[in-house]
Backbone as JSON Lines, residues from 0, in Angstrom:
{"i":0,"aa":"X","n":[-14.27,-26.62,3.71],"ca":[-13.72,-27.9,3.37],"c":[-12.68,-27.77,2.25]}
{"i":1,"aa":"X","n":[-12.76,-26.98,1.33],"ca":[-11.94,-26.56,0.17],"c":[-10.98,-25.95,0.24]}
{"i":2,"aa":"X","n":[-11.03,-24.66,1.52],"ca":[-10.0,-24.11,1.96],"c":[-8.57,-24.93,2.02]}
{"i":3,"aa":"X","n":[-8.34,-25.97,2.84],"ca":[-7.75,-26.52,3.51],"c":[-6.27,-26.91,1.92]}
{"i":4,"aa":"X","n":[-7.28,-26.98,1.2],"ca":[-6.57,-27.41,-0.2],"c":[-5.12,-25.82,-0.59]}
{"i":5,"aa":"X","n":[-5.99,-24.56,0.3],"ca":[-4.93,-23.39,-0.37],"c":[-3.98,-23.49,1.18]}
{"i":6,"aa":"X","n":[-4.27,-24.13,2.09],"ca":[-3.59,-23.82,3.03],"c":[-1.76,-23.55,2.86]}
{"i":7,"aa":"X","n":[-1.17,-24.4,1.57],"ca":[0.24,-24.34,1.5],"c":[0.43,-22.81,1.34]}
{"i":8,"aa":"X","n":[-0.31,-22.05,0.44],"ca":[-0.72,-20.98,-0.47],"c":[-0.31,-20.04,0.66]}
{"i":9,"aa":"X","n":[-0.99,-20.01,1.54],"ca":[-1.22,-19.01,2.8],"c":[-0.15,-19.38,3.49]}
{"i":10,"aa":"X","n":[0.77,-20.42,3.48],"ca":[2.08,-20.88,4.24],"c":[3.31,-20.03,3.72]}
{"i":11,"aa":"X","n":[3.06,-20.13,2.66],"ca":[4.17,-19.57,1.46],"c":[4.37,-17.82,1.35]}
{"i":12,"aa":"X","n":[2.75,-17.33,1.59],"ca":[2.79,-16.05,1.76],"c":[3.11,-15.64,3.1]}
{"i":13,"aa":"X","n":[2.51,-16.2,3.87],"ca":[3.21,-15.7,5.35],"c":[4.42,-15.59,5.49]}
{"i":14,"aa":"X","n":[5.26,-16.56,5.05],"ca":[6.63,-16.7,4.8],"c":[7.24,-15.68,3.8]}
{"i":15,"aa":"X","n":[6.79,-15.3,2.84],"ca":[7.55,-13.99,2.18],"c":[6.96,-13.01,2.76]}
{"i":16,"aa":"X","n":[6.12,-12.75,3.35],"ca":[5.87,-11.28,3.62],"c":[6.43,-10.9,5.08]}
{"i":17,"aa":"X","n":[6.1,-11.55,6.42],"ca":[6.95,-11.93,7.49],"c":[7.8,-12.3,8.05]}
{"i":18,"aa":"X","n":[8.34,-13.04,6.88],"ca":[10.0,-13.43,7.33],"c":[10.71,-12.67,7.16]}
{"i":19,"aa":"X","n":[10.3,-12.13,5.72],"ca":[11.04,-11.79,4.47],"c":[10.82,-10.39,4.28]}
{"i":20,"aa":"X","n":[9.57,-10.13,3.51],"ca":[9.83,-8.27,3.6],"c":[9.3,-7.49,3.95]}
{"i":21,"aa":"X","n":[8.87,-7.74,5.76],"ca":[8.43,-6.78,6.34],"c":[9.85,-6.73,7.36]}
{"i":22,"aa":"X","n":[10.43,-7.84,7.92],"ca":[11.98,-7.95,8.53],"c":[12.95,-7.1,7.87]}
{"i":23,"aa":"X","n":[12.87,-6.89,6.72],"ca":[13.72,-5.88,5.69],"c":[13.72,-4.57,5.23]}
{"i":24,"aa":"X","n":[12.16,-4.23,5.84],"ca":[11.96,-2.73,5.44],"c":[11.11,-2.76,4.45]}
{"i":25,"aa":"X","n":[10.68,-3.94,3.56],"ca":[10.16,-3.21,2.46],"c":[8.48,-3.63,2.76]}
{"i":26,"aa":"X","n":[8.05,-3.02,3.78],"ca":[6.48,-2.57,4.03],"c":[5.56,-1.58,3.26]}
{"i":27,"aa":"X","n":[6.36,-0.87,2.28],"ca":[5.36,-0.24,1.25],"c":[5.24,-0.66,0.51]}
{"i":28,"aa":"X","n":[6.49,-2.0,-0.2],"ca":[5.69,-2.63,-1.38],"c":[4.54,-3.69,-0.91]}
{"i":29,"aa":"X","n":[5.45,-4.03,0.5],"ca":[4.38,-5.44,0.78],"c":[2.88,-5.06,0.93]}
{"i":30,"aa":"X","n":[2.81,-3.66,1.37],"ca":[1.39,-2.79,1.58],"c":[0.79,-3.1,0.07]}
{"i":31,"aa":"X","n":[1.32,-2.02,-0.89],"ca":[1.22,-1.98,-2.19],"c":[0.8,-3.59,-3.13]}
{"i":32,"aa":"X","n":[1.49,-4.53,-2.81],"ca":[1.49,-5.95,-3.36],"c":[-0.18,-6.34,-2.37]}
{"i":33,"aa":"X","n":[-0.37,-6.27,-1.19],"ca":[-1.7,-6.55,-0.07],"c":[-2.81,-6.04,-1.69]}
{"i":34,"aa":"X","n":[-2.74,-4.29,-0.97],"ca":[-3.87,-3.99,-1.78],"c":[-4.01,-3.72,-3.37]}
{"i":35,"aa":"X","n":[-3.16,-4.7,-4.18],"ca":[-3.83,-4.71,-5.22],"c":[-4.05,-5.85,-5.14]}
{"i":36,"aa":"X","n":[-3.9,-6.64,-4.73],"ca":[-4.47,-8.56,-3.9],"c":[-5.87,-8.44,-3.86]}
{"i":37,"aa":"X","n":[-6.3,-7.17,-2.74],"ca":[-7.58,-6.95,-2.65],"c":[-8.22,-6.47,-3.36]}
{"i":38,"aa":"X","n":[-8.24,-5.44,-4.36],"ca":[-8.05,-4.74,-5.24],"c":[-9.11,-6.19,-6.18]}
{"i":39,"aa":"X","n":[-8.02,-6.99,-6.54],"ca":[-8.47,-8.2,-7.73],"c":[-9.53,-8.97,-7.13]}
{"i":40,"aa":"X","n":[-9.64,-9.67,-6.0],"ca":[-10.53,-9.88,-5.28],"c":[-11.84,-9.65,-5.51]}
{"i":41,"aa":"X","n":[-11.77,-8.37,-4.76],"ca":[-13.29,-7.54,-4.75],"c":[-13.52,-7.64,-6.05]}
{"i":42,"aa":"X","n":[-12.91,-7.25,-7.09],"ca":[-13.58,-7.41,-8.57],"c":[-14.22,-8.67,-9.29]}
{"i":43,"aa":"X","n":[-12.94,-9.44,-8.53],"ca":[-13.76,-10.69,-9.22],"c":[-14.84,-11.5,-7.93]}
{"i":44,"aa":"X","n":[-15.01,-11.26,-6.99],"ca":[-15.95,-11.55,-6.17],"c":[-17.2,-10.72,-7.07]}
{"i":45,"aa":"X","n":[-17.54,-10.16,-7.29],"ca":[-18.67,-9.46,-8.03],"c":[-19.2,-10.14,-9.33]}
{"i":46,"aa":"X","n":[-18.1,-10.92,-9.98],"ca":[-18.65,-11.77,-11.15],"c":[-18.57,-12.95,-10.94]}
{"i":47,"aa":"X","n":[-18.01,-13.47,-10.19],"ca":[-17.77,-15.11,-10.03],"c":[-18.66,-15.72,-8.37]}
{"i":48,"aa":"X","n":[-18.99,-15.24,-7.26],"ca":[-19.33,-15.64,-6.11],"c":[-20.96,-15.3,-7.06]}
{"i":49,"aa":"X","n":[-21.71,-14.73,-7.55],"ca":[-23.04,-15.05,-7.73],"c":[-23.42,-15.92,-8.68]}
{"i":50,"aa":"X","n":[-22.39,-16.71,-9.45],"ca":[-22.72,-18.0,-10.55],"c":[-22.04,-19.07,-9.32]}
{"i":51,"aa":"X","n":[-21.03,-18.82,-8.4],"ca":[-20.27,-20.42,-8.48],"c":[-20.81,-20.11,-6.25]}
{"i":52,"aa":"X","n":[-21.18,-19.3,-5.99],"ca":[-20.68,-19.33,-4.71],"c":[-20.22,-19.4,-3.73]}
{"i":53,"aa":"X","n":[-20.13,-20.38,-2.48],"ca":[-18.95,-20.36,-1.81],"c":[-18.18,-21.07,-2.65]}
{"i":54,"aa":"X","n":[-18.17,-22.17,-3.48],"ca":[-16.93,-22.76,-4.42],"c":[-15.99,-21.61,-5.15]}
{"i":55,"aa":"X","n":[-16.97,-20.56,-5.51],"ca":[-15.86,-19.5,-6.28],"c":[-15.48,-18.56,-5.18]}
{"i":56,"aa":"X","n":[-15.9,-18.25,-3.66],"ca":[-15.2,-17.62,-3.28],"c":[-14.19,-18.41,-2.77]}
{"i":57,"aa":"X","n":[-13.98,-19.69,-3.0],"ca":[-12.56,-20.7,-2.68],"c":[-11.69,-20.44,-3.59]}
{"i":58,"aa":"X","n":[-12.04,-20.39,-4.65],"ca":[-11.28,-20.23,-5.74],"c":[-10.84,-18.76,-6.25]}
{"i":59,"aa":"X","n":[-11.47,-18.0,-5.92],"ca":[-11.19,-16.41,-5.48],"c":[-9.97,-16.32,-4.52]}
{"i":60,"aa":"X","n":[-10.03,-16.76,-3.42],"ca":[-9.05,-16.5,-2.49],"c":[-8.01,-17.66,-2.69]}
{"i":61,"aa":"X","n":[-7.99,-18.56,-3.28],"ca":[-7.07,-19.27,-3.83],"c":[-6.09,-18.45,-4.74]}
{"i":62,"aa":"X","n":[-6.76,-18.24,-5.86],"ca":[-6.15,-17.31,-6.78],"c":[-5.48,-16.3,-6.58]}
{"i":63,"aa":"X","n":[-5.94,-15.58,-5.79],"ca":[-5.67,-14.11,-5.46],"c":[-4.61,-14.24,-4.72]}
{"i":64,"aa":"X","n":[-4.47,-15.31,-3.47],"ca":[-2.95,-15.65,-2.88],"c":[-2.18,-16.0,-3.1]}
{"i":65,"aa":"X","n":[-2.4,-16.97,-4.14],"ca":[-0.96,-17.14,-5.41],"c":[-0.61,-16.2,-6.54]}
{"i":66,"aa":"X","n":[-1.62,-15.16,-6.37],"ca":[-0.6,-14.19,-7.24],"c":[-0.21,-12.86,-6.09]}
{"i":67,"aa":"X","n":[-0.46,-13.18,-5.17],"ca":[-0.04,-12.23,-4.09],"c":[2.0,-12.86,-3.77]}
{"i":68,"aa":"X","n":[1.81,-14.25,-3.71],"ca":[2.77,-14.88,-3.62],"c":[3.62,-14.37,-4.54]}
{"i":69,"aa":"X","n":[3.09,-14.59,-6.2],"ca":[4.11,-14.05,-6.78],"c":[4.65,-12.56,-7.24]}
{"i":70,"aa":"X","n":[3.99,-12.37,-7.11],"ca":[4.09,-10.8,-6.84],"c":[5.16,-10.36,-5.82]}
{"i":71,"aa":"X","n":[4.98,-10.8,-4.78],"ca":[6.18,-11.27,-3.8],"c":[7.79,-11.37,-4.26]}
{"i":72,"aa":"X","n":[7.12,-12.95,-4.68],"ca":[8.64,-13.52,-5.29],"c":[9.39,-12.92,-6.26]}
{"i":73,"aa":"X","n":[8.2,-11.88,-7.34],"ca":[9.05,-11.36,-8.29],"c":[9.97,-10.1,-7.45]}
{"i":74,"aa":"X","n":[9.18,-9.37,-6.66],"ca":[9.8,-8.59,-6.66],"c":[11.18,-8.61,-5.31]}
{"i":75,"aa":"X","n":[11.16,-9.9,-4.4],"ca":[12.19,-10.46,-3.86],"c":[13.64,-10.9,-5.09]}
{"i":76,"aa":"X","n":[12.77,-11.18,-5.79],"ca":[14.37,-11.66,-6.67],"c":[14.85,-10.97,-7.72]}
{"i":77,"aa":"X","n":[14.21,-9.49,-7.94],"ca":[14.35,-8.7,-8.68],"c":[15.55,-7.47,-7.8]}
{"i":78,"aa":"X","n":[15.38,-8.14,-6.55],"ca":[16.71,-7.59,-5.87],"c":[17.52,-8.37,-5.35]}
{"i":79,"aa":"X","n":[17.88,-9.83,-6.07],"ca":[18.94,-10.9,-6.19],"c":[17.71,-11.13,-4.68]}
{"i":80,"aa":"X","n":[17.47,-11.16,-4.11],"ca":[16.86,-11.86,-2.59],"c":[16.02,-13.22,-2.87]}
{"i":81,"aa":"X","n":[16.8,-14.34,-2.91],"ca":[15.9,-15.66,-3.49],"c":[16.01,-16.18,-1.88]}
{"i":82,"aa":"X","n":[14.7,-16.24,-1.15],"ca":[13.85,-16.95,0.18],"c":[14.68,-18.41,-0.02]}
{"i":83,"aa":"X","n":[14.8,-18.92,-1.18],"ca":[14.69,-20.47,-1.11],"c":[15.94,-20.58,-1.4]}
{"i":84,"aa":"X","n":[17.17,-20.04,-1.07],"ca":[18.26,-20.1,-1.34],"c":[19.28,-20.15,-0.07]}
{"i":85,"aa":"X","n":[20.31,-21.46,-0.06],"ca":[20.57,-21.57,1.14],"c":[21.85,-20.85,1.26]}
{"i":86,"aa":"X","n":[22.51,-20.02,0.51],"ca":[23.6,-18.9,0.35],"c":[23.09,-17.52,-0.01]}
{"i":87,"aa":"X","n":[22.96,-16.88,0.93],"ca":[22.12,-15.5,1.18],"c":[23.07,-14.35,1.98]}
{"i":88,"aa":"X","n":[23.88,-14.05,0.98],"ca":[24.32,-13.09,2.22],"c":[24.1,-11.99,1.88]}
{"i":89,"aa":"X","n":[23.45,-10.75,3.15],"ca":[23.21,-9.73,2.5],"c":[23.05,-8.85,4.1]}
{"i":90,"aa":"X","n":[23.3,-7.52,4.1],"ca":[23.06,-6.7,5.43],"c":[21.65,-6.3,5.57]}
{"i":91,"aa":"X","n":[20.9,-7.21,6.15],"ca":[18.92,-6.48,6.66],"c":[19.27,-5.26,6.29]}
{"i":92,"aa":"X","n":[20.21,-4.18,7.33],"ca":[19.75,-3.22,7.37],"c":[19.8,-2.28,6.61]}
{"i":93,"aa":"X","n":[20.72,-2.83,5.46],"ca":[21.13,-1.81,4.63],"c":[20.42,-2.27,2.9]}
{"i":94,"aa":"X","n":[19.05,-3.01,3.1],"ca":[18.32,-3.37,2.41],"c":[17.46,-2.79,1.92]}
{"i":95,"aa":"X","n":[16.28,-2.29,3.09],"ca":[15.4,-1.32,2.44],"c":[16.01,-0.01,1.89]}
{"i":96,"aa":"X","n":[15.16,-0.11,1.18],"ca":[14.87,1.59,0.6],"c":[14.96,2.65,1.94]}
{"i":97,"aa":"X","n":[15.99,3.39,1.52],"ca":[16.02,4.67,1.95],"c":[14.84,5.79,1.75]}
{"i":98,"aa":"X","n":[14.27,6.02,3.49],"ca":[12.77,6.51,3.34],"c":[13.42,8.26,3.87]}
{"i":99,"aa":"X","n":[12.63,8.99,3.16],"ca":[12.87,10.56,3.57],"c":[12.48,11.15,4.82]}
{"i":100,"aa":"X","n":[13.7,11.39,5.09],"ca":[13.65,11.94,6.53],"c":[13.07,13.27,6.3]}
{"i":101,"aa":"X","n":[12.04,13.93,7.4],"ca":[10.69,14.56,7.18],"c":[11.56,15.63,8.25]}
């Protein structure tokens, strides 16, 4: 029932990570940004879900997706790339990081 309240939360992340920087190449940070998401999670699921229960695991996964979000956003606009900007010009392909050819 509480969920429904983070649903924008989970709108917002789908939208930077799928539109935005997995379309672009940058799948190791978005990996990297995932699991320290989970990372915080699991930790605080261990102190907060046995005082508050399912209310704190709402608020667990609430939390944890808005800083997944920003985590996101910082590091989208830390390479001028602002999602919410309706003058964007930039080449996909020549965006990601250059990965070593093996």
């Amino acid at each position: 029932r509480y969920l429904i309240l983070i649903t924008p939360i989970f709108v917002l992340g789908n939208t930077l990570s799928m539109q935005w920087m997995v379309p672009l190449g940058f799948d190791r940070q978005y990996n990297t940004i995932i699991a320290t998401g989970a990372i915080i999670s699991i930790a605080l699921m261990i102190f907060i879900i046995p005082r508050f229960g399912p209310l704190g695991m709402v608020i667990i996964t609430g939390s944890v997706e808005l800083l997944i979000c920003v985590m996101m956003m910082i590091y989208l606009l830390k390479l001028d790339l602002n999602p919410f900007s309706r003058n964007q010009n930039f080449q996909p392909e020549t965006m990601a990081p250059q990965q070593e050819q093996q």
